[in-house]
C-alpha positions, -999 to 999 in steps of 0.1 A, spaced: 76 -282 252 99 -269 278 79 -244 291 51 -271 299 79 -291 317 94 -262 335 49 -252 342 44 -283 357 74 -288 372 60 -251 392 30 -266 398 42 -299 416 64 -282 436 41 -249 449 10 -273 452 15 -296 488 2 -329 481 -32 -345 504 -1 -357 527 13 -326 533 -22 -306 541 -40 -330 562 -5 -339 581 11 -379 582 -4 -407 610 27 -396 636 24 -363 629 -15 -361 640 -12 -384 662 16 -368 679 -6 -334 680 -34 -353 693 -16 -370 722 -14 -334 739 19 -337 754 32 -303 771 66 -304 746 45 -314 716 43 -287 691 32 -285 653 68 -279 642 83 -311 664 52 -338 655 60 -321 615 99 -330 618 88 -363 634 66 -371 606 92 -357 580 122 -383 594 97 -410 595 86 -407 554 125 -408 551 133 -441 574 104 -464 581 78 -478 560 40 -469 559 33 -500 585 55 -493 604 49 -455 608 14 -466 614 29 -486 642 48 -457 659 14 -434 657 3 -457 679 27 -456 703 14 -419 707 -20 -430 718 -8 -464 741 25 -459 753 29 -496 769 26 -511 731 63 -498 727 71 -512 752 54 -546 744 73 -544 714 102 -538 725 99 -566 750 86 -589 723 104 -626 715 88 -622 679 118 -620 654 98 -593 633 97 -571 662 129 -574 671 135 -561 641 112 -536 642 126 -523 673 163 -518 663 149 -498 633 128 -474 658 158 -468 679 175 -454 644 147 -437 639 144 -422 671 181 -413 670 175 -393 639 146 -372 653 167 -364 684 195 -353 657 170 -337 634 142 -323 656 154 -308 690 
């Protein structure tokens, strides 16, 4: 019994999940923006503090932010309560990536 825990334990952890292949919505979207500072290892650390701090909307939110800068700052201009919100969240977030990611 143990060594089918400890074999499958192996496997979970060796085997990257669909996630981890094809990349998360900031991280490709990050890549696909083109930016000159942009690199596979950044948009990855980007994605990687996201997973940790924001929730799958709201990383969907932030991707697109990559394509149409002027929705951040919409948002971030916004006198909705839920964006306000939002926004103080994404200025955590943003603080961890400059911490985690430069």
């Amino acid at each position: 019994m143990k060594r089918v825990v400890l074999a499958a334990t192996l496997v979970a952890a060796l085997l990257p999940g669909q996630s981890a292949i094809a990349g998360g919505t900031i991280e490709r979207a990050c890549i696909k923006a083109d930016r000159p500072s942009a690199s596979r290892s950044l948009c990855s650390c980007i994605q990687k503090v996201a997973n940790a701090t924001l929730t799958g909307g709201e990383r969907s939110k932030v991707a697109k932010f990559f394509k149409d800068p002027h929705k951040s700052q919409s948002t971030r201009q916004s006198d909705r309560r839920t964006d306000e919100k939002f926004w103080k969240k994404y200025k955590k977030f943003g603080a961890l990536v400059a911490k985690h990611c430069s």
